[in-house]
C-alpha positions as CSV (number, residue, x, y, z in Angstrom):
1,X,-14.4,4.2,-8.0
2,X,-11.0,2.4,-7.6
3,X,-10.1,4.2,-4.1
4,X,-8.7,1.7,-1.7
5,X,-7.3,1.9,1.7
6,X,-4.8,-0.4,2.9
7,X,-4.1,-0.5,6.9
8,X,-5.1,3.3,6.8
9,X,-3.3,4.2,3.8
10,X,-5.2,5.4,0.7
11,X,-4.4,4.3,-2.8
12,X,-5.8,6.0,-5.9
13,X,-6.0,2.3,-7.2
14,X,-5.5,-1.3,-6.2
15,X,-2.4,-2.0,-8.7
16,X,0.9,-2.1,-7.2
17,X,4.5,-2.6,-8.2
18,X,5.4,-6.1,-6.8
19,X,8.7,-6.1,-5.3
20,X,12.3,-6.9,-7.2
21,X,10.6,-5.2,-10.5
22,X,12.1,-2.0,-11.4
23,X,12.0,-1.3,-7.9
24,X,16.3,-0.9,-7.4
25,X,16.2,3.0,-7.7
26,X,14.0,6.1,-7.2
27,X,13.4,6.8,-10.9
28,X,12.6,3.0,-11.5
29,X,9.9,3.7,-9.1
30,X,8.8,7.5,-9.4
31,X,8.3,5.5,-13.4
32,X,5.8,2.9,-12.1
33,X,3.8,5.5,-9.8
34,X,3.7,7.8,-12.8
35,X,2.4,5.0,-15.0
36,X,-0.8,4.6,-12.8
37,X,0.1,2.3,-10.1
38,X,-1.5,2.4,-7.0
39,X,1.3,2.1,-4.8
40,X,5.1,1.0,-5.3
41,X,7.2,-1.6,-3.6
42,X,10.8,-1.7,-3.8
43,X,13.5,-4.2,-4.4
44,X,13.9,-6.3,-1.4
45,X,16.8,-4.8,0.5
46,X,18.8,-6.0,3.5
47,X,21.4,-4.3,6.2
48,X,24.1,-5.0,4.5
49,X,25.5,-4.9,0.6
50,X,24.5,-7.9,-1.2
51,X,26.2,-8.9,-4.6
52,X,23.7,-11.8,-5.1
53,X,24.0,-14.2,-8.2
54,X,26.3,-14.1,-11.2
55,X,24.4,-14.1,-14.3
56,X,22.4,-16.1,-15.6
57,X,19.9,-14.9,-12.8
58,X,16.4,-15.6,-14.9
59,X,15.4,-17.9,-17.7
60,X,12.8,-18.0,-19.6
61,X,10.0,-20.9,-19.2
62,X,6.5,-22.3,-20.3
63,X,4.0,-20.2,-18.8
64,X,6.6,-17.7,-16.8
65,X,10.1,-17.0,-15.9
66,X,13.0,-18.7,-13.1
67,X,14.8,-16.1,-11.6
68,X,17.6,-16.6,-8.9
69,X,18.9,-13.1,-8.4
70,X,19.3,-13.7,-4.6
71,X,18.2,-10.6,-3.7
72,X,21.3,-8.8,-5.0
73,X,20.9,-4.9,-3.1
74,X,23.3,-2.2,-2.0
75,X,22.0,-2.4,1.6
76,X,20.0,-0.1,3.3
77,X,22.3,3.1,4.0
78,X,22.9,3.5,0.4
79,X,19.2,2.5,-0.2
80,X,18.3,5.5,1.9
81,X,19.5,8.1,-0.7
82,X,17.2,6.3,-3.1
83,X,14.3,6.5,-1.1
84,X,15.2,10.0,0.0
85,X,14.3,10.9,-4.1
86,X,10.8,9.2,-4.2
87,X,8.3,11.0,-5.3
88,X,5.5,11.6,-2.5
89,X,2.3,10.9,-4.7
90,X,2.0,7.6,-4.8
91,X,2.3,5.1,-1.5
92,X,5.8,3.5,-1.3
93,X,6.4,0.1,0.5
94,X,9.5,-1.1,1.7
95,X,10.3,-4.9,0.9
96,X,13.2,-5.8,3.3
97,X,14.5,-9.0,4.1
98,X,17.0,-9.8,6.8
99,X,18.7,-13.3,8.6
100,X,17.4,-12.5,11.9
101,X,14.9,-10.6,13.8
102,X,17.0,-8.1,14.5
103,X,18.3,-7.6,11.2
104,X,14.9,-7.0,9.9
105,X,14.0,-4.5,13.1
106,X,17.0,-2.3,12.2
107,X,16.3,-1.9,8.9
108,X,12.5,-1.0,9.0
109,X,13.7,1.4,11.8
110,X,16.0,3.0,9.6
111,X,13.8,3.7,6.6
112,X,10.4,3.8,8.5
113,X,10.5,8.1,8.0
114,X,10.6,7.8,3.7
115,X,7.7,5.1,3.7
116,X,4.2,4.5,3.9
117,X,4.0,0.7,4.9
118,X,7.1,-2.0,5.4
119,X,6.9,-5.2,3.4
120,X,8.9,-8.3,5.1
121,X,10.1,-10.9,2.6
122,X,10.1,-14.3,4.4
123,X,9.2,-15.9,1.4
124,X,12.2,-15.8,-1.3
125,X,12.4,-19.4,-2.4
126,X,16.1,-18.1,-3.9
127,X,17.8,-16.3,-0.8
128,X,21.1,-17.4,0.4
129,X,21.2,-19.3,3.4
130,X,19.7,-17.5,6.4
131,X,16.9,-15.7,4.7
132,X,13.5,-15.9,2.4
133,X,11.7,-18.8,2.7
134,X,13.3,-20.3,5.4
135,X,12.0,-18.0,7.4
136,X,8.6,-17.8,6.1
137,X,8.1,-21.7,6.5
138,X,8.5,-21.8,10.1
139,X,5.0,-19.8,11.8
140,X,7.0,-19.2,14.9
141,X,9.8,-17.7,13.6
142,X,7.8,-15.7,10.9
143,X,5.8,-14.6,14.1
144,X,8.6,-13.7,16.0
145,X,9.8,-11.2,12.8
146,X,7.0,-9.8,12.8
147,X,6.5,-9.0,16.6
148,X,10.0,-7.5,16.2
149,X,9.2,-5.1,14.0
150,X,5.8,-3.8,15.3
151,X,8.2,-2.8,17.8
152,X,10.8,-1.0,16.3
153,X,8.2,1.1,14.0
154,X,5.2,2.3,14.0
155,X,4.3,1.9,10.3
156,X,1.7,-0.6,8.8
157,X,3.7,-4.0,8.1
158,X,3.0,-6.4,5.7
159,X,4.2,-10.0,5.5
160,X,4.9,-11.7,2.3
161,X,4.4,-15.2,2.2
162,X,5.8,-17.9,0.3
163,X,3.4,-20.8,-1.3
164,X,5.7,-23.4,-0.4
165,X,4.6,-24.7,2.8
166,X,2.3,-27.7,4.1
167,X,0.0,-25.0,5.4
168,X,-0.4,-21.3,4.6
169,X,-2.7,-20.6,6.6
170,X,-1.2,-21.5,9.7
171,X,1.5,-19.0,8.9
172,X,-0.9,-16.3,8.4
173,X,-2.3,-17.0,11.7
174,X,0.6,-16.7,13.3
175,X,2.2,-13.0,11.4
176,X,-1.4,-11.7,12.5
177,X,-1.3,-13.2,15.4
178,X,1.9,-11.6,16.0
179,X,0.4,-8.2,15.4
180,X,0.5,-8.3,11.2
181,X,-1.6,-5.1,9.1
182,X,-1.6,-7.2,6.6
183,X,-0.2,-10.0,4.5
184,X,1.0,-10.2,0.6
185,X,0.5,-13.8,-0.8
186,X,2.3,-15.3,-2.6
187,X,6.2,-15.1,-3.3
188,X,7.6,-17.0,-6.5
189,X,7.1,-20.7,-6.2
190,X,10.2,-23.7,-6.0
191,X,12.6,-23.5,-6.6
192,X,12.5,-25.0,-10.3
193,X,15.4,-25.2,-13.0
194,X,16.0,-25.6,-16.6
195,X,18.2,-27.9,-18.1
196,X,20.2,-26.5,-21.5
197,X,20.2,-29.2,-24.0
198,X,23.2,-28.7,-25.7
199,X,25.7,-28.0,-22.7
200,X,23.3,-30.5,-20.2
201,X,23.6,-28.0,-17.8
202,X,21.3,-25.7,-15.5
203,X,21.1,-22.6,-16.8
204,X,20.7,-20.4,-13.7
205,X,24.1,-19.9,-11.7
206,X,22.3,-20.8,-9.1
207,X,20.9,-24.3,-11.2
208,X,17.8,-23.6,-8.8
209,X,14.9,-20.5,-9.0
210,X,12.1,-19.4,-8.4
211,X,9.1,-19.4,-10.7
212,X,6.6,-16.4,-11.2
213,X,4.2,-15.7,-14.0
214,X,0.8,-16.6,-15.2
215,X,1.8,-20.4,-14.4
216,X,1.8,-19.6,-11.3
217,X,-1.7,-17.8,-10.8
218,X,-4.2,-20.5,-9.7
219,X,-1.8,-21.4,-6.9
220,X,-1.6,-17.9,-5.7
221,X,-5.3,-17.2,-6.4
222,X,-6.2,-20.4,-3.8
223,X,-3.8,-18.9,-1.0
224,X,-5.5,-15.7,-1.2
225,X,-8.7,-17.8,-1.4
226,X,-7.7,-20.1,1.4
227,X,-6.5,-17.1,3.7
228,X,-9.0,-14.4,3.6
229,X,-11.6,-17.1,5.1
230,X,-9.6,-17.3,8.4
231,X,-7.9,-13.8,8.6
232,X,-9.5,-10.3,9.6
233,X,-6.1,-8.1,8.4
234,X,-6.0,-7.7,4.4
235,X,-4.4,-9.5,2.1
236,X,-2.9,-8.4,-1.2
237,X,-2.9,-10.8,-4.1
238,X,0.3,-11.6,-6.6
239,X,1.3,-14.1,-9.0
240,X,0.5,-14.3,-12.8
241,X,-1.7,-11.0,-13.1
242,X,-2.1,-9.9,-16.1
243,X,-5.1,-8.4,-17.0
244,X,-7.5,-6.8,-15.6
245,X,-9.6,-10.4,-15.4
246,X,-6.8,-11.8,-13.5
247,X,-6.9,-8.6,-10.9
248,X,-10.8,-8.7,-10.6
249,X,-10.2,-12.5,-10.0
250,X,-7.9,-11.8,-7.2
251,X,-9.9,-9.5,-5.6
252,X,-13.0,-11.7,-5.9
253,X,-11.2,-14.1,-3.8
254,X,-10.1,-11.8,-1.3
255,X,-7.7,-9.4,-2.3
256,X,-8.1,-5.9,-1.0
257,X,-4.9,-4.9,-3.5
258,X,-2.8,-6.9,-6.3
259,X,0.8,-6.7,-7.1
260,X,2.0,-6.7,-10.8
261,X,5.4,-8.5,-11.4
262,X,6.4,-10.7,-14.3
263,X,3.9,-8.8,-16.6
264,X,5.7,-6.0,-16.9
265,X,8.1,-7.9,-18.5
266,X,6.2,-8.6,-21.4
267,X,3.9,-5.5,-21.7
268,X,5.9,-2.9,-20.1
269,X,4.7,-0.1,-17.2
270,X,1.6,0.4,-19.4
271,X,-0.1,-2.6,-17.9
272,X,-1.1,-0.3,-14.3
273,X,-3.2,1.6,-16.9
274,X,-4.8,-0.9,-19.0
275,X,-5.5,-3.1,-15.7
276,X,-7.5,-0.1,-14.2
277,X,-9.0,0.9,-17.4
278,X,-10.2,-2.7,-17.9
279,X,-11.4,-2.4,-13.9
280,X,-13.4,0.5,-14.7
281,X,-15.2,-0.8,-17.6
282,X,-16.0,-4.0,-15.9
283,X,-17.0,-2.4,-12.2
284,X,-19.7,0.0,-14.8
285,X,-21.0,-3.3,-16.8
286,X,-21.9,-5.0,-14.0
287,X,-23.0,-2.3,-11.4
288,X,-19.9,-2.1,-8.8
289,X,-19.6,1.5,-7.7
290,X,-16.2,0.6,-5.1
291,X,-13.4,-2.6,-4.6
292,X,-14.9,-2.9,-1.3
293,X,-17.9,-4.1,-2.8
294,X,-16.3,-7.2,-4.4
295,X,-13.4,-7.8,-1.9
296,X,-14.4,-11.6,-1.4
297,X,-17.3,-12.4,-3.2
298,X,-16.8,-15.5,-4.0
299,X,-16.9,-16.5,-0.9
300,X,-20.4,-15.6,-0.5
């Protein structure tokens, strides 16, 4: 009943582990796939040892959470050994993120035999310079990233985009025009900051982060809205899902798969099961015997 296939990959489920949760090591992720997600997406990683942001890297807010961790990773050679350790069951996507479209082709390359799909993050609105969102603003460049990388593997590739742009769509267009399987909307939206009211200070490191959670949702819900009408590659939906409501929403709007992020933090790896459990129960009630039968609904 919750079968899925994503660009010729079949999940059990449509749940995944968004990327940068629990994602940093093998047994962070072989923990997620054994809790019931569908698939599992790593930490964004890059080609070269990242320290990121000194702490404070997240703070809590009304309705979510700012995080500037700025993509702290060991780099991909050491990242190897972690994928090497992944369990096989579940479908694993690499996020990976890179300051050129070179940087992102050699990475994908090297991890392309120890994954199922390949996620590129052009969409952190936290990166240091070079990277994330700058990238994913401009639909040339994000084009030009992705045409790289269809090259240099043949894997499915995904494309995260980030919300804060004039026009999403127009970037969509162009990563599938580029040769995209697929696109994951959206990344966190900002950046944003929090003032603390007894030093008068930002409380990130950074002062400046990006903000996920169920504040979020009706943003992301509209891009996948927005997207799916104008696209013919699927879309996976992320940002503020909860529930199994939220999820069914998601897919309703267009979503062949959603990613689970911020939740976890408040209801733990449990939340792939309850989400699927609350999926079945509402796909019986009201007479859906597969997701394919409600990808995009309401736009009918």
């Amino acid at each position: 009943m919750l079968e899925v296939e994503l660009c010729n990959v079949k999940l059990k489920n449509p749940t995944m582990l968004a990327a940068g949760v629990l994602g940093s090591t093998a047994a962070s992720l072989n923990w997620a796939s054994r809790s019931g997600a569908g698939a599992v997406v790593t930490k964004s990683f890059g080609l070269r040892p990242n320290k990121g942001y000194v702490n404070p890297t997240t703070v809590e807010v009304t309705g979510g959470i700012i995080n500037a961790i700025g993509l702290s990773n060991p780099g991909v050679d050491t990242f190897y050994g972690e994928l090497e350790k992944i369990e096989k069951s579940t479908p694993t996507i690499a996020s990976i993120y890179g300051a050129s479209k070179d940087e992102f082709s050699q990475i994908a390359a090297k991890v392309e035999n120890l994954v199922d799909l390949i996620e590129l993050n052009v969409s952190c609105p936290h990166a240091q310079k070079g990277c994330g969102a700058s990238i994913g603003a401009d639909p040339e460049l994000t084009g030009e990233i992705v045409k790289a990388v269809k090259k240099a593997v043949k894997i499915p590739v995904i494309a995260k985009l980030t919300p804060n742009v004039t026009d999403i769509v127009e970037i969509a267009l162009s990563a599938q025009k580029a040769g995209c399987d697929g696109l994951t909307l959206i990344n966190s939206l900002g950046p944003g900051i929090k003032i603390d009211l007894d030093t008068a200070n930002p409380i990130l490191s950074n002062k400046f982060g990006g903000l996920s959670g169920p504040a979020i949702k009706p943003i992301a819900l509209r891009c996948v809205f927005d997207v799916y009408d104008v696209v013919e590659i699927p879309v996976i939906g992320v940002g503020g899902i909860s529930d199994y409501r939220d999820a069914i929403e998601f897919i309703f709007a267009g979503a062949r798969c959603v990613q689970i992020g911020t939740s976890i933090m408040y209801k733990g790896l449990d939340i792939f099961k309850e989400i699927t459990d609350g999926m079945k129960k509402f796909m019986h009630k009201n007479g859906y015997e597969s997701i394919d039968e409600m990808v995009g609904i309401a736009h009918k």
